[in-house]
Structures are given as C-alpha cells and as structure tokens.
C-alpha positions as CSV (number, residue, x, y, z in Angstrom):
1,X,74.5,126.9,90.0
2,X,77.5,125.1,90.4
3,X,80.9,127.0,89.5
4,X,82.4,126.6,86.0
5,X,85.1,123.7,85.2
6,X,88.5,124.9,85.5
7,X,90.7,124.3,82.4
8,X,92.5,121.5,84.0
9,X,89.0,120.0,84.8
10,X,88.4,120.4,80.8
11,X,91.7,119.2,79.8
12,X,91.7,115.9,81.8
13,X,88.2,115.5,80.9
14,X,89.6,115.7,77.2
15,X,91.8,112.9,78.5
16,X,89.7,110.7,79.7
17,X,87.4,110.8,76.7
18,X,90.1,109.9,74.6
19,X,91.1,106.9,76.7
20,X,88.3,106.1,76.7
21,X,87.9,106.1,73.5
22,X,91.0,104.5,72.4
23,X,89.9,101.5,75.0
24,X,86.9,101.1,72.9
25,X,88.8,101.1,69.3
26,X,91.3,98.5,70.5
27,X,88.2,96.2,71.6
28,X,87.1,96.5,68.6
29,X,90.2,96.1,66.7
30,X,91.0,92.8,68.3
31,X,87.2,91.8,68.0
32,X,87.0,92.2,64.3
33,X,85.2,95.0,63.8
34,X,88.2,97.2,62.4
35,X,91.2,96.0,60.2
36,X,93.9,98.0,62.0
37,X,95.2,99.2,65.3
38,X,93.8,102.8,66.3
39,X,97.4,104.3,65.8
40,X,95.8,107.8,65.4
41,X,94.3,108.0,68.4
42,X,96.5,106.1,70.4
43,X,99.3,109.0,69.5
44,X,97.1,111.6,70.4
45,X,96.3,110.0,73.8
46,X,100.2,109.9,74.6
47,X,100.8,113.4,73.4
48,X,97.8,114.4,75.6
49,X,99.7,112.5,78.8
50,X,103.3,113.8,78.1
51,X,101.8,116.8,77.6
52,X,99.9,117.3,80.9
53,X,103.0,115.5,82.5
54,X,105.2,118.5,82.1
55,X,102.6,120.6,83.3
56,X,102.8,121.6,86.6
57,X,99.3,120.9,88.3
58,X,99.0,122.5,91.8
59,X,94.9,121.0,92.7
60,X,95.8,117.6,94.6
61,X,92.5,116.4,93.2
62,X,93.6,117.2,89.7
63,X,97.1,115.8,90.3
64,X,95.8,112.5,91.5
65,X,93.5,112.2,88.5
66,X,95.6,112.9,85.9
67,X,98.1,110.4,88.1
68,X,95.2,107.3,87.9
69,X,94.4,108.4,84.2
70,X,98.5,107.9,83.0
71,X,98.7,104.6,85.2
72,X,95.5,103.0,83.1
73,X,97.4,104.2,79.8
74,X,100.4,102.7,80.7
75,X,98.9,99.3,82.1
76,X,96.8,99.1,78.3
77,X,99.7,100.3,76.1
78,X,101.4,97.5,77.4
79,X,98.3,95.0,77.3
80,X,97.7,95.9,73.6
81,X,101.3,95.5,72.8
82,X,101.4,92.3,74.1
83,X,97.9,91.3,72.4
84,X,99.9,92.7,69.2
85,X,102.6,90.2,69.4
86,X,100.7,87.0,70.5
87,X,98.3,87.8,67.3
88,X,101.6,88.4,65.2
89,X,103.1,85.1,66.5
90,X,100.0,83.2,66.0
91,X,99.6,82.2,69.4
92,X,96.1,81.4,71.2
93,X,96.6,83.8,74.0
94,X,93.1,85.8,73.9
95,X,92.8,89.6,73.9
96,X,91.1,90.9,77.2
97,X,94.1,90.8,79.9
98,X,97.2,90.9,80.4
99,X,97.8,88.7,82.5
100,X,95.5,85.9,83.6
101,X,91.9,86.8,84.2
102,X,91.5,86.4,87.8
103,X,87.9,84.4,87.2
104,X,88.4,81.6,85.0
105,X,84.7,80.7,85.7
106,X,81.8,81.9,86.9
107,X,81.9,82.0,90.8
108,X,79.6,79.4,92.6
109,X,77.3,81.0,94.6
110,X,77.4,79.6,97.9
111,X,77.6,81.1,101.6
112,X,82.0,80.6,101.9
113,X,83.6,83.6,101.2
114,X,86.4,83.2,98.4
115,X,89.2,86.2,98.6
116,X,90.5,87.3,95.0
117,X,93.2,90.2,96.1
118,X,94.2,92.2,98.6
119,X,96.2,95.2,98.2
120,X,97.5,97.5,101.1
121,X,98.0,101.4,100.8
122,X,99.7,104.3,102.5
123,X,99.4,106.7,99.3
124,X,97.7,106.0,96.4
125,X,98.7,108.7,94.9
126,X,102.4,107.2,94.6
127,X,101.1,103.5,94.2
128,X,99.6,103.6,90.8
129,X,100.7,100.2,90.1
130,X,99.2,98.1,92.9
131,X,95.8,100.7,92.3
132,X,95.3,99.4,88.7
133,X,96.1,96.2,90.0
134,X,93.3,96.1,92.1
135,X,90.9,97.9,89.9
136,X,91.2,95.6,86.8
137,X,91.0,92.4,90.0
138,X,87.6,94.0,91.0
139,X,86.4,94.6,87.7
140,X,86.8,91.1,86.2
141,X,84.9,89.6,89.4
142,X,82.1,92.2,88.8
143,X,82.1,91.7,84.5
144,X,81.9,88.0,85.7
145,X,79.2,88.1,87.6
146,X,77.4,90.6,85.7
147,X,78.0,93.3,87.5
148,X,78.6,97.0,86.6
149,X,82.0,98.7,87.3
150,X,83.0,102.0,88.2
151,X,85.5,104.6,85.6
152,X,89.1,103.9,86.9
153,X,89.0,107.7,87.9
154,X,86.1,107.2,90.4
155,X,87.3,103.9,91.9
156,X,90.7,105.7,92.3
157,X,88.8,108.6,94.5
158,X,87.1,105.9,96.3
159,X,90.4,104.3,97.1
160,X,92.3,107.5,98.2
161,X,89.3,109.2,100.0
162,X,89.1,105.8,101.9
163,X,92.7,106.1,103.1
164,X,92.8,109.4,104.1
165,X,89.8,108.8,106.3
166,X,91.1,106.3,107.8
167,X,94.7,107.6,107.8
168,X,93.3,110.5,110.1
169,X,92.4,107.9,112.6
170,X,96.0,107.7,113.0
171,X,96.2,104.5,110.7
172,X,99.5,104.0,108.9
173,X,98.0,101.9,106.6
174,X,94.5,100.6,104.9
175,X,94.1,96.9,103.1
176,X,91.9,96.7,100.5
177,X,90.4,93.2,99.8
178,X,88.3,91.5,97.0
179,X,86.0,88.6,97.9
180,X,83.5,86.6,96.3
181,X,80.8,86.4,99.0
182,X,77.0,84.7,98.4
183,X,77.5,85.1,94.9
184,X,78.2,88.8,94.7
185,X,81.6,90.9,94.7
186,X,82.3,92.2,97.9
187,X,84.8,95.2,98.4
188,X,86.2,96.1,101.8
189,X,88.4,98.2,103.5
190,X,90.2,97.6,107.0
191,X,92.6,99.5,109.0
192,X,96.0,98.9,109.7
193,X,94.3,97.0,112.8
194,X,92.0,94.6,110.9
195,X,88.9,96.5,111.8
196,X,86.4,96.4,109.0
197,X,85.5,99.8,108.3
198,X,83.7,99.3,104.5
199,X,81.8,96.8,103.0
200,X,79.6,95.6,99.9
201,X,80.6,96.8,96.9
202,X,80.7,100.7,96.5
C-alpha cells in the first residue's frame, strides 16, 4: 500500500479541485449556461492561494505545485476579467483566450513541419510566466486537432523533470518547442546544444 497523502498533498489537491472547478463555471458562464460570474467560488479559490502563499512549504515538489497551480489562477483571473469587459463594452472579442488563439484553423496535414512556440528554461520553478505560456500554446494545437491535454500540474512536472535531467548533463539550459508535424502536435525538448533529447507528444 502506498503511504498516506500528506496534508499539503490534501490541501493542494483541495486547490486544484477548486480551480478546476471555477475554470468550468466561468465556461459555462460565458457560454450561457449560467446568468452570472461564479464570484463565490472564485473568492474561495484566491483565499485558498493567499492562504497557502504565506505558508511556508518545505517539499520542493509541493512548492513547485502549488507554484504552477497560482501561475494558472493568475493567467485566468486576468483572462476572465478581460472576457468581463469586452462583454460589458459590447465588443466581439470571443471568450476562450486571452490573447489570440495560436491556431486560427485547423492545421493541414502535410509532411512540413510548422513550429508554434518555443520557450527556453533554466528554472521553471521561477518562470511561471513563459510555463503557462507554453502550456495554453500546446494545448490549443492539441484541442485543435482533437487532441487530449494534460492538467497544467502534470505538464508542469513534465517540464521541470525534463530540465533537471538534462541540467545534470551539465546543460545550462533546455528549449522547449511546439510543432505541427504530419498532422499531429509534436512536443520536444533539446539541450542547450540543439540535441533533440524528447519527442512526440508526452
């Protein structure tokens, strides 16, 4: 038997329920389906964060998490609010992004390889920004092309177990790039040196 969550494990778990929860009232909000903003829960999600951002988490693992977990708040707060104001102002902008989707369209599907973002990392852990940055690039190109995508949490671990791999082969640096390749998603990572040392897509 595996040992028992610890009660950080429990109280980020909490966390990410609620986010997740919160992600899937807004969608509904600005689809229709409910006639205001989720203002409850959205409270109770940011006391949750600036609660567990006082605290002082010693487990690396736990630290990062919780770190990946407030970025993705902070990157959809500010989404919603600006989805808020476009739909108070009456303008067309459409809920889903904040900034432009980086597929328009669906991708032809052809042999030439088409690159969508690349984002390179020394620490992850203190590079939230360009990590969500990269997630929500990845998961358009997958919802695009009907693809399934990985909880930010898990694609965060991905991304930092990556680098310290790598980083141990006395890389100072791993690039992350997003591709549309034959029709499908392709994620890679490469050393500091160019050498391709993941490929595919998880």
């Amino acid at each position: 038997m595996g040992a028992a969550p610890s009660e950080i494990d429990r109280q980020l778990q909490r966390l990410e329920f609620e986010l997740r929860r919160l992600e899937a009232e807004y969608n509904m909000f600005f689809s229709g389906r409910l006639p205001r903003p989720p203002w409850e829960t959205r409270s109770r999600v940011e006391a949750l964060v600036k609660q567990y951002d006082r605290a002082v988490i010693q487990n690396y693992g736990d630290r990062f998490r919780f770190t990946t977990l407030q970025s993705r708040f902070a990157a959809f707060v500010d989404l919603w609010d600006r989805g808020l104001r476009a739909r108070d102002e009456g303008s067309p902008m459409s809920f889903g992004r904040g900034r432009p989707a980086v597929v328009k369209e669906p991708p032809k599907k052809g042999p030439e390889e088409r690159v969508l973002h690349v984002a390179t990392f020394e620490d992850p852990v203190r590079e939230t920004g360009k990590l969500t940055e990269l997630y929500e690039t990845l998961a358009d190109a997958r919802r695009e092309l009907g693809e399934d995508t990985l909880p930010f949490h898990k694609f965060a671990d991905v991304v930092r177990t990556q680098v310290e791999k790598m980083r141990q082969g006395g890389n100072a640096a791993v690039a992350f790039r997003v591709a549309i390749k034959d029709g499908k998603v392709n994620f890679t990572a490469r050393t500091s040196r160019g050498a391709n040392e993941k490929g595919g897509t998880e």
